[in-house]
C-alpha positions in Angstrom: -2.6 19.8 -32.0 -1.2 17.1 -29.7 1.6 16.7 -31.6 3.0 19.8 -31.5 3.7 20.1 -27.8 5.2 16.9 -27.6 9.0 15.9 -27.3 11.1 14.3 -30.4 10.9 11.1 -28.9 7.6 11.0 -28.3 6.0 13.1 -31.8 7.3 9.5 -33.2 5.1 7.1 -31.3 2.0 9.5 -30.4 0.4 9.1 -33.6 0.0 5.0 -33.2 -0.6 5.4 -29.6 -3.8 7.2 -30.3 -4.4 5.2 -32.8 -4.2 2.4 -31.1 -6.4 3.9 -28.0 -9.3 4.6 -30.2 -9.5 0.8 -32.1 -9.3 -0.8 -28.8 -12.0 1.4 -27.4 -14.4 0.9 -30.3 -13.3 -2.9 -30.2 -14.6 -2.6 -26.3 -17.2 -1.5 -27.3 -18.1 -3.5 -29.6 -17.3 -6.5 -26.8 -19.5 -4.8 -24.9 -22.3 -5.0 -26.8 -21.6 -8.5 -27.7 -21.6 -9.7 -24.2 -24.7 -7.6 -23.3 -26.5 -9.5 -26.5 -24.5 -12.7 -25.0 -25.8 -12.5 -21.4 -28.2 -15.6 -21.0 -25.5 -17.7 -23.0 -22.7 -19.5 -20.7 -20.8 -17.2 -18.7 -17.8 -18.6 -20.2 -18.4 -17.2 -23.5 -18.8 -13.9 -22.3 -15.7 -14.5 -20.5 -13.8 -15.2 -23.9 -15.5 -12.5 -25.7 -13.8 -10.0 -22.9 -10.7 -11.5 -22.6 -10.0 -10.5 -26.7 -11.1 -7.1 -26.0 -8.6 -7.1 -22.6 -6.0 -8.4 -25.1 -6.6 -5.9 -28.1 -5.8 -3.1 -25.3 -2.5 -4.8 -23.9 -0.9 -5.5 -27.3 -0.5 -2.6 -29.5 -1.0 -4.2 -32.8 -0.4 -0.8 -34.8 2.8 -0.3 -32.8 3.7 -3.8 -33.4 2.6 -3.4 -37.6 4.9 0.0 -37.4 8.0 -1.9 -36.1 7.4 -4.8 -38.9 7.1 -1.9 -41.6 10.5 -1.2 -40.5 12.4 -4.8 -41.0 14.5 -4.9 -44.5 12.7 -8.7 -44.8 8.7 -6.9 -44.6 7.8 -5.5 -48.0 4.0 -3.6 -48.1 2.2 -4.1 -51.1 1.9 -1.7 -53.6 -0.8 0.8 -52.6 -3.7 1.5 -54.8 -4.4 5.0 -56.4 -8.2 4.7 -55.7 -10.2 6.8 -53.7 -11.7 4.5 -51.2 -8.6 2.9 -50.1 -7.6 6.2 -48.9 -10.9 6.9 -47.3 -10.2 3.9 -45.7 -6.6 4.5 -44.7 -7.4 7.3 -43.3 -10.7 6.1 -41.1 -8.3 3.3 -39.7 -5.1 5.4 -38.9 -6.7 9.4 -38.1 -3.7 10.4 -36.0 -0.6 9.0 -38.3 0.0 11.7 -41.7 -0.9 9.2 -44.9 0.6 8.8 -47.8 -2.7 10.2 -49.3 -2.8 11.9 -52.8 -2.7 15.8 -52.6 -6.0 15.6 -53.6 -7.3 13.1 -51.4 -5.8 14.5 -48.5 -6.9 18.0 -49.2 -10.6 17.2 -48.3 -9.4 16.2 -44.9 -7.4 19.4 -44.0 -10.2 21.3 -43.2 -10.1 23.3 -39.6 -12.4 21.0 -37.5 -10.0 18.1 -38.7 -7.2 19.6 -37.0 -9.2 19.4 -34.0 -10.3 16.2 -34.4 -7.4 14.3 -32.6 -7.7 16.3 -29.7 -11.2 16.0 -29.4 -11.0 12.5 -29.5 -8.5 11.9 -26.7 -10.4 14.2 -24.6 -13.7 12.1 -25.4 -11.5 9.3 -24.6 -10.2 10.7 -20.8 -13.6 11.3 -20.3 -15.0 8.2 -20.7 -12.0 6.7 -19.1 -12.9 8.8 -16.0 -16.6 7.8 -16.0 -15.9 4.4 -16.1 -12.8 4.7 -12.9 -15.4 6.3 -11.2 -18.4 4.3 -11.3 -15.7 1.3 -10.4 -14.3 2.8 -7.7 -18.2 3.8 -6.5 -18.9 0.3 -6.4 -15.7 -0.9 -4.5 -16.7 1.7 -1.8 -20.2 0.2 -1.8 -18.9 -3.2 -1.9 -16.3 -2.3 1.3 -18.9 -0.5 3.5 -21.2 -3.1 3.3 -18.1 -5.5 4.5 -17.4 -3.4 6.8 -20.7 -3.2 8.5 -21.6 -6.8 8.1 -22.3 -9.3 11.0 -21.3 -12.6 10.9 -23.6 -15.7 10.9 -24.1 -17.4 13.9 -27.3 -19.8 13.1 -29.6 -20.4 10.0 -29.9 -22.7 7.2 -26.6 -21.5 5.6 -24.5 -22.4 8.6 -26.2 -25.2 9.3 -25.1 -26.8 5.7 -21.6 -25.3 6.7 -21.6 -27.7 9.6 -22.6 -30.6 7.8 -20.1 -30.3 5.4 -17.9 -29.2 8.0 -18.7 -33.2 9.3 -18.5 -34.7 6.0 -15.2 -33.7 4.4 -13.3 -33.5 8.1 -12.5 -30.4 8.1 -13.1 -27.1 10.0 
């Protein structure tokens, strides 16, 4: 498992970190689709729509509800003994070790469940390096057809140019 070839320091935060790297991918994702479902509305709400999913990635919220869990003032309610709050506990937060009941946490600790965190970052690199590459695919694109562009020197476009040019005093 990850977490057993990582240092002290870091066996402490790795848990919430990964934790936090797969909500704000599936909360991309979901963004995504909005936006794609979103497309013939204003650009600007597709613009807002991205901007939370931007935001969910930059702040850590689980790191930041892990250091509040730690303040003397910051009391957690009680948990419940039920089953589906630890179903749910443990769906939210795969990487941390929950305070599940023995018995609750012994249908988890099967062998593939070990491997699950692993298999999930490396679904997540993956993806990450799809997506850096089709980017930087389209920034080459983008600068070789910069590059081999000619400017205009007559036309309709640089004719408006001119008058405006004229208009606002300008050059």
């Amino acid at each position: 498992m990850i977490l057993e070839y990582s240092t002290s320091p870091w066996r402490a935060i790795t848990p919430e970190l990964l934790n936090h790297l797969w909500q704000s991918t599936v909360f991309a994702t979901v963004a995504g689709l909005l936006a794609l479902m979103l497309r013939k509305n204003h650009a600007q709400t597709r613009y807002w729509v991205w901007l939370a999913a931007s935001i969910k990635f930059l702040v850590p919220f689980s790191l930041l509800a892990g250091a509040a869990s730690r303040l003397s003032w910051w009391q957690r309610p009680p948990t419940p003994d039920t089953g589906f709050y630890v179903v749910i506990e443990q769906a939210g937060r795969p990487f941390t070790q929950s305070a599940a009941p023995a018995a609750a946490s012994a249908t988890f600790s099967s062998g593939l469940f070990h491997l699950l965190p692993a298999l999930l970052a490396a679904v997540w690199m993956v993806g990450f390096a799809v997506v850096l590459a089709v980017w930087l695919a389209r920034w080459l694109r983008i600068t070789l057809a910069i590059k081999r562009a000619e400017p205009l020197r007559a036309g309709r476009e640089v004719e408006t140019l001119r008058r405006m040019e004229r208009a606002g005093k300008i050059r």
